[in-house]
N, C-alpha and C positions, 0 to 999 in steps of 0.2 A: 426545492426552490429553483426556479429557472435564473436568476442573476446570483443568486451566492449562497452558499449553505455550507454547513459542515455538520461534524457525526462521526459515527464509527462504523467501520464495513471490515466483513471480510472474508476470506479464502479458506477453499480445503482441499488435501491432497486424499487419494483415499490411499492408506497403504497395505493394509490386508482386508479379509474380509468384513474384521471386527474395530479396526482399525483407521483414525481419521485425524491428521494432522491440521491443524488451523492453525491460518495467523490474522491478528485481528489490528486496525492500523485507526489512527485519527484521521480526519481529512478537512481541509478549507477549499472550497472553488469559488470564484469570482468570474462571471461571466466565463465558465466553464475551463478556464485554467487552475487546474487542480496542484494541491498542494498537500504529500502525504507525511506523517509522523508519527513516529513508534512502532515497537514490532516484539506483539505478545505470541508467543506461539503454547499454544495449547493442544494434548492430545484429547482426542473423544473417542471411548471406547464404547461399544454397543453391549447392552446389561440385557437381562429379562425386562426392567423396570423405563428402559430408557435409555440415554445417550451418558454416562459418566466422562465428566471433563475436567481435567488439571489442569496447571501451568507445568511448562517447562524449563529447565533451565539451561545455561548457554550450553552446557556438557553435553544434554540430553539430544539437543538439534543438534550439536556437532554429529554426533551419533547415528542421526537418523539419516545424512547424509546429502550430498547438496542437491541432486536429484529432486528431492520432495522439496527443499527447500524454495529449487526455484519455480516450483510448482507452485507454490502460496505466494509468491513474491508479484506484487503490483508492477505494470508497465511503465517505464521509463515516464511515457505522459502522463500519469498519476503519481508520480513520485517529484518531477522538476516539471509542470507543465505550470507555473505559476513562474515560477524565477524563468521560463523560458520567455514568456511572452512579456514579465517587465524588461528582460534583457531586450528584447525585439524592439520594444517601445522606447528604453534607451537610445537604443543605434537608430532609430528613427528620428527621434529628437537630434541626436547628435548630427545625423547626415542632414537635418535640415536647417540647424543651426550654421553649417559650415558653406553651404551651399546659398545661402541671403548674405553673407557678406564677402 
């Protein structure tokens, strides 16, 4: 959607050659300021039959280390790019509130 959508997206690190870390996150955007939540991280291992995929748990990603972690991990503007630009629109209001009297 070009003004606002939401859904689920998401990342992979690869860490061996059989080996593929994902994390998978919610998202809200409003006229392209994004807004991200949650953070499943799942490994996918390569089968004869296909891709087999778990969950992991918080032990397991401590484990796997922060490296890969921050490799699956969304950009700053997809994480706070929604609370940036109402904060922007605040201090706009505000300086123009203060500025008329």
């Amino acid at each position: 959607m070009i003004f606002f959508g939401w859904g689920r997206k998401n990342k992979s690190a690869q860490l061996d050659g059989k080996t593929v870390l994902l994390r998978t996150w919610g998202y809200f955007h409003l006229f392209w300021l994004l807004r991200v939540w949650g953070r499943d991280y799942s490994l996918a291992t390569a089968t004869p039959d296909g891709w087999a995929t778990r969950a992991l748990t918080d032990a397991e990603v401590a484990a796997i280390g922060e490296e890969a972690k921050r490799a699956v991990t969304p950009n700053w503007w997809w994480r706070f790019g929604l609370f940036i630009g109402l904060g922007m629109l605040a201090l706009f209001i505000t300086i123009m509130t203060l500025t008329q009297g």
